[in-house]
C-alpha positions as CSV (number, residue, x, y, z in Angstrom):
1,X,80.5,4.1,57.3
2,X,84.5,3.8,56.6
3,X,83.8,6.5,53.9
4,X,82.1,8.8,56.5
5,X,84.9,7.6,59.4
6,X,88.1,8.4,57.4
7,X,86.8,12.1,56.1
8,X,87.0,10.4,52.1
9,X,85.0,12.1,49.3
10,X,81.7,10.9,49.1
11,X,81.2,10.4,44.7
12,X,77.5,9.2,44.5
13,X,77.7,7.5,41.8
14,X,80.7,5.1,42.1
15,X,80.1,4.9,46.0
16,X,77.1,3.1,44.8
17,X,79.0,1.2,42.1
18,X,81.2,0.2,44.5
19,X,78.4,-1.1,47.2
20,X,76.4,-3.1,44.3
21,X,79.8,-4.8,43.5
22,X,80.5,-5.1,47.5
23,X,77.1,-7.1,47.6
24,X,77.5,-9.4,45.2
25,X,81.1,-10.7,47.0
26,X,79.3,-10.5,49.9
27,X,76.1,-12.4,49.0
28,X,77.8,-14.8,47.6
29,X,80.7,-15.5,49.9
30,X,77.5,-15.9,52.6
31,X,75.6,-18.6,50.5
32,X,78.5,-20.3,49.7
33,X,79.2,-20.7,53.8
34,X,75.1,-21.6,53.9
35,X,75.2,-23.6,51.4
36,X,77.9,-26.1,52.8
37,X,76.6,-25.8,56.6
38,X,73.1,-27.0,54.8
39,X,75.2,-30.1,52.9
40,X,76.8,-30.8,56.7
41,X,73.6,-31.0,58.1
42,X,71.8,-33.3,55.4
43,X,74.7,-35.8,55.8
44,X,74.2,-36.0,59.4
45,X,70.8,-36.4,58.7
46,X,71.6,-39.3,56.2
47,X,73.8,-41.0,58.7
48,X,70.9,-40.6,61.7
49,X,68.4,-41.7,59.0
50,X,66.2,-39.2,59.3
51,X,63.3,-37.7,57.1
52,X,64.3,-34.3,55.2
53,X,61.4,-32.6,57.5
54,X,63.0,-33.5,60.7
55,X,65.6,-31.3,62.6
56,X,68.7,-32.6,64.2
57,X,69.5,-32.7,67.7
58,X,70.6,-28.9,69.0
59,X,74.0,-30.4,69.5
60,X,74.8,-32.4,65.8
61,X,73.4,-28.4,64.4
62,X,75.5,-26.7,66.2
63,X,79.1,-28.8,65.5
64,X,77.2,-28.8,61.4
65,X,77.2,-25.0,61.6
66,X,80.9,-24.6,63.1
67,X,82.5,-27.1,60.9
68,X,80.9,-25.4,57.6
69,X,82.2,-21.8,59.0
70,X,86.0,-23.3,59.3
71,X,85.8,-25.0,56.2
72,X,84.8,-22.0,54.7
73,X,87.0,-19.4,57.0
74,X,89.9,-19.5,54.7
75,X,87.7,-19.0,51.3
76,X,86.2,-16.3,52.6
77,X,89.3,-14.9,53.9
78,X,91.6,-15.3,50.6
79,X,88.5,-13.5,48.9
80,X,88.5,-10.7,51.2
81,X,92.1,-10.0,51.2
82,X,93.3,-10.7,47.6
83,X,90.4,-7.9,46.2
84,X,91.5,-5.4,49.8
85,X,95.2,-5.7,48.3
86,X,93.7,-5.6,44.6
87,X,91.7,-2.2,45.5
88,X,95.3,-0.4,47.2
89,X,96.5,1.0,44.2
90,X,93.1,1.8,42.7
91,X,92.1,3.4,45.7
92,X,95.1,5.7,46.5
93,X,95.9,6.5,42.9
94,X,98.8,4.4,42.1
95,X,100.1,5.1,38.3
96,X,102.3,3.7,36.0
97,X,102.6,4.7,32.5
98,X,102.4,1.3,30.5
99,X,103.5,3.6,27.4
100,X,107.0,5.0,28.5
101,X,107.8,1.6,30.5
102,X,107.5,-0.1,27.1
103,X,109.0,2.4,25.7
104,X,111.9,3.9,27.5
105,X,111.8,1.5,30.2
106,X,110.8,4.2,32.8
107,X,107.3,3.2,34.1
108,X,107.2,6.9,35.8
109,X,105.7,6.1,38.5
110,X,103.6,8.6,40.3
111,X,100.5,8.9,42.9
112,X,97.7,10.9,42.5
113,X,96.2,12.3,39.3
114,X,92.8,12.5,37.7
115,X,91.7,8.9,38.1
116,X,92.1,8.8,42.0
117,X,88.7,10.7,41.7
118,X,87.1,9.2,40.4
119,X,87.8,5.7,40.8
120,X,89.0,6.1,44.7
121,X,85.7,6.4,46.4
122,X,84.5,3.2,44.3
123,X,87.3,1.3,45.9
124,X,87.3,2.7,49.3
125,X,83.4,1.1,49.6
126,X,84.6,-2.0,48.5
127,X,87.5,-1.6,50.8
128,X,85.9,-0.8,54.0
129,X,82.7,-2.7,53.5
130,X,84.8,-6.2,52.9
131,X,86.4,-4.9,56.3
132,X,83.1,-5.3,57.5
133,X,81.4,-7.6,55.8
134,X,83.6,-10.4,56.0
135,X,83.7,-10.3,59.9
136,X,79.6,-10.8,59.6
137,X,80.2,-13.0,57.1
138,X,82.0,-14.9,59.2
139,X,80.3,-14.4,62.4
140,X,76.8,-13.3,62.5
141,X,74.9,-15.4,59.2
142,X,76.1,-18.5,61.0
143,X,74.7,-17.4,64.1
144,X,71.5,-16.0,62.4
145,X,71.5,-19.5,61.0
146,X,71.4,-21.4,64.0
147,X,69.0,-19.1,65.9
148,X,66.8,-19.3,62.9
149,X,66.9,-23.1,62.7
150,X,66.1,-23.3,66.3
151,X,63.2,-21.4,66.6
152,X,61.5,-23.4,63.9
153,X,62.4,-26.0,65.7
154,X,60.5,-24.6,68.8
155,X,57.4,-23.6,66.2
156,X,57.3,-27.1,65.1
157,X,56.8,-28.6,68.5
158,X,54.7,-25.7,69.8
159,X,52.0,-26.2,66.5
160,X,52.8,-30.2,67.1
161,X,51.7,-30.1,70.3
162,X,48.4,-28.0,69.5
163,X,47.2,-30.0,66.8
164,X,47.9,-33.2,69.3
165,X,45.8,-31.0,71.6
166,X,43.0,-31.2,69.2
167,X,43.0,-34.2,68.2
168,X,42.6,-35.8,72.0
169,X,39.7,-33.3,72.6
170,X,36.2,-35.5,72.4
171,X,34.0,-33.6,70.0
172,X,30.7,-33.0,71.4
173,X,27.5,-34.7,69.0
């Protein structure tokens, strides 16, 4: 989409290097920030004694959930921004000759050239989808989370109370 918005060249082939490496941050970033609201909610579960099949109180997985996004806020943050900064230079074709600043001491710097071409559109899809990503990171997977977790919460008591249901009929001999 930030490709498309900003009127960059469109490369197929590292555009879709660059969105295979954007999902891997992104995946993981997202089950890391899973992964700690699920360790949140099994200690609260520990502490309430409760069985691994029950579901805590609406309120104890909500505060689980928000605590395990600002625990993870920063991570997720520092990841985003360190490879955004990382991907400037790449992305607007910031050289330095390595050879002549060994050499002569004169990095000659320069912007542009052959490379921005072909590397650019690979790190302007990492670029704008971290923009992206990191604020559904953030945002959304721990509200899909919670509205997940609550409607199998509902299911649970709606099959419960059906198969209670059955059980109270009399069966007719």
């Amino acid at each position: 989409g930030g490709i498309v918005i900003s009127g960059n060249a469109f490369v197929i082939m590292m555009t879709m290097v660059g969105i295979i490496s954007l999902a891997g941050v992104v995946v993981n970033n997202g089950v890391v920030l899973l992964d700690y609201a699920q360790l949140l909610i099994d200690r609260k579960k520990v502490q309430l004694d409760m069985d691994e099949d029950q579901y805590l109180e609406v309120d104890d997985l909500f505060e689980a959930i928000v605590r395990a996004g600002k625990a993870r806020l920063r991570p997720v943050l520092l990841t985003a921004i360190t490879t955004i900064l990382g991907l400037i230079p790449l992305a607007i074709g910031l050289n330095i000759n390595f050879f002549t600043l060994f050499k002569d001491f004169n990095p000659n710097i320069y912007m542009g050239g052959d490379n921005v071409i072909f590397w650019g559109p690979l790190a302007w899809t990492v670029i704008y989808g971290l923009f992206v990503a990191t604020f559904l990171t953030l945002v959304f997977v721990p509200i899909a989370f919670f509205l997940i977790t609550k409607f199998k919460m509902w299911w649970r008591r709606k099959t419960r109370k059906v198969i209670n249901e059955l059980d109270e009929t009399p069966s007719e001999a």
